[in-house]
N, C-alpha and C positions, 0 to 999 in steps of 0.2 A: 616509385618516386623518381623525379626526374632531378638529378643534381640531391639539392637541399629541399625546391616545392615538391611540394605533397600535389599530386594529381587531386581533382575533387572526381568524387565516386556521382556516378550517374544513375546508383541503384536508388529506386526512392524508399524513403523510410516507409515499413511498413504502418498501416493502418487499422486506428483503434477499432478492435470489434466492437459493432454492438450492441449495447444494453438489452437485455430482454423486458429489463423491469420499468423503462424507459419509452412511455409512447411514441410513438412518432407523428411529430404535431405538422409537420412541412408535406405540400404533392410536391412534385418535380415540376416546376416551370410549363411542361410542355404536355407533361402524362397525361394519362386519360382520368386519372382522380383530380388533375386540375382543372381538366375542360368541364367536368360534371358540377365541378364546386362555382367554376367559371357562369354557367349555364344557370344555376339557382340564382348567385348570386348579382350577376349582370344584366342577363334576360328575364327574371322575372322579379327581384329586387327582392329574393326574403333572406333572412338571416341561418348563418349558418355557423356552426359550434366548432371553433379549432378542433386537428386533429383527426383521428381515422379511428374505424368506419364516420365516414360524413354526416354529419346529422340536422337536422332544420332546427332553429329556434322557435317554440312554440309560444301563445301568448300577447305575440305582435301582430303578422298580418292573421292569422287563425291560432284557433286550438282545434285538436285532434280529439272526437271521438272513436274510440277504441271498442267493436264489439266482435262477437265470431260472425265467420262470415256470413252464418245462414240465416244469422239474422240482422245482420247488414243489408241482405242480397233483398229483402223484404221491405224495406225501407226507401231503394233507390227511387221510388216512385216519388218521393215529395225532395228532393234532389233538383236544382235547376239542371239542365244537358250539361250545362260549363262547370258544373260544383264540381272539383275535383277527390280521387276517391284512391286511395288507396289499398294492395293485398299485401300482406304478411304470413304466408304460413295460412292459417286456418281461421288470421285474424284480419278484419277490416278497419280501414282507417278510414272516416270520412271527416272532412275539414268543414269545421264550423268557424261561426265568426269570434275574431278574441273576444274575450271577455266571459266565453260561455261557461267557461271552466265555473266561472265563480256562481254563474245562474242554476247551472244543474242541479246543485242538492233542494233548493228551492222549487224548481220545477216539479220534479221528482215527488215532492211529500205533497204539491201541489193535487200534481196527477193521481197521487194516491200511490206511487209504485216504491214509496221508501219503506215500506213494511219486508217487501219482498228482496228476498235476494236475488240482484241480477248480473249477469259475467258482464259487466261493462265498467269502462277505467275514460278519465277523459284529459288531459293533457293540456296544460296552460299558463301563467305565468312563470317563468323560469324554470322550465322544462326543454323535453326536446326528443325528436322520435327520426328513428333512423329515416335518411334518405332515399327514397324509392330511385330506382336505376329510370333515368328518366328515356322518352319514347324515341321510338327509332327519326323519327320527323325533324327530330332538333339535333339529332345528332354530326349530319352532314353527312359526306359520304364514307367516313371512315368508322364510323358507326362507335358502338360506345363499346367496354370492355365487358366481357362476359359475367352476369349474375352471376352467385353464390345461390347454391340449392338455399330454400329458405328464406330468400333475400326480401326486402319490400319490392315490390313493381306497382305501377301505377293502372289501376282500372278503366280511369278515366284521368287523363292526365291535366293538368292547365293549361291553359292557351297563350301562347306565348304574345306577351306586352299585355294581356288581358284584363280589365278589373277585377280583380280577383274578390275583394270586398263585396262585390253587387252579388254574386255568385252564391254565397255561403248562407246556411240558414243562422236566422238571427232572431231576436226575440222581435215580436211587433212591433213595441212601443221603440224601437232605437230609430222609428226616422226612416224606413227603409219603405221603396219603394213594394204597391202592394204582389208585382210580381216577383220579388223574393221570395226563396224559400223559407219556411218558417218552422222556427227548430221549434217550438211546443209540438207539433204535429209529427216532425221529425223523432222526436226524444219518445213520445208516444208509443207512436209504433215500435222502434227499437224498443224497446221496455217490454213490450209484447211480443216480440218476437223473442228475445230474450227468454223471456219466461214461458213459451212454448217450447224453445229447444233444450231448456233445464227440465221440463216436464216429461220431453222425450228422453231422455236418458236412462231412466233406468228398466225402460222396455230394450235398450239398445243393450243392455246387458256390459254396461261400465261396472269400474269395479267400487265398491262402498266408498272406499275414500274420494273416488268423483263426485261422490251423491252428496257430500258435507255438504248444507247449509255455511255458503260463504258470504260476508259481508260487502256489499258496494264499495267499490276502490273507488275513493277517488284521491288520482294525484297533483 
């Protein structure tokens, strides 16, 4: 103290830890989780879900078919070059046109493949599936932050300003030009592939509880 005034302390108040229980819904202005949320939602105009890990709104401009990869990887053939495609781990994600979420059970019993159990899930109104670390080409030169073992990345990524709508397989009757992919043909084959690589399994020597008869996810 100087005289009577109190000198004011220059130490700053310490800072609330915190929360663990607490997400954390904010990037940093400049981070590289900004530039990536920047980059969906700027450059290629899709929706994206407050909060971390980053995730895409599904439902709007796509839904997400959900199968293993190797029966994904069978499929790419009925795929336009531009259909964008997703990996996860040992799962494929390939973007369909919205709305299909709703078409699929009907396809499906159409095709005849609702009897069978098949490991595929499809993604659609008021959903939403994690964000693939998007491709070194949009990143600029400071390139993007390092993936997470596990992480989604992108197989075939979008084209940046692209129409992303012409791209995506859709049912015929929506209108769509006849060089469109077309997801009856698409669904098809995953169905069948599907059901090939559940038939390989138990020469693969999985263990019983892989082998259960599981039912059709769809979310």
């Amino acid at each position: 103290m100087v005289g009577s005034v109190p000198v004011a302390s220059t130490v700053p108040l310490p800072r609330r830890p915190l929360d663990p229980d607490v997400p954390d819904t904010g990037d940093l202005p400049d981070g590289p989780d900004h530039r990536v949320r920047h980059w969906y939602e700027n450059d290629l105009g899709w929706a994206t879900v407050p909060g971390r890990p980053l995730r895409l709104l599904t439902g709007v401009r796509f839904d997400v078919l959900d199968v293993p990869a190797e029966a994904g990887a069978g499929a790419l053939r009925h795929l336009a070059p531009s259909s964008p495609v997703a990996l996860r781990g040992d799962r494929m994600q390939l973007l369909v046109a919205a709305g299909s979420a709703e078409e699929l059970p009907g396809l499906l019993d159409w095709l005849e493949w609702s009897a069978v159990a098949l490991d595929l899930r499809v993604l659609g109104t008021g959903e939403a599936v994690e964000a693939p670390v998007p491709p070194l080409s949009a990143a600029g030169g400071d390139g993007w932050p390092g993936s997470v073992q596990g992480a989604a990345v992108w197989l075939r990524p979008p084209g940046p300003g692209g129409e992303l709508e012409a791209s995506l397989p859709a049912m015929p009757a929506m209108g769509r030009e006849r060089s469109a992919p077309d997801l009856v043909r698409l669904l098809d084959t995953v169905a069948a592939q599907c059901h090939r690589v559940r038939l390989r399994r138990p020469r693969a020597g999985l263990p019983s509880a892989c082998l259960r008869d599981q039912p059709l996810a769809f979310s």
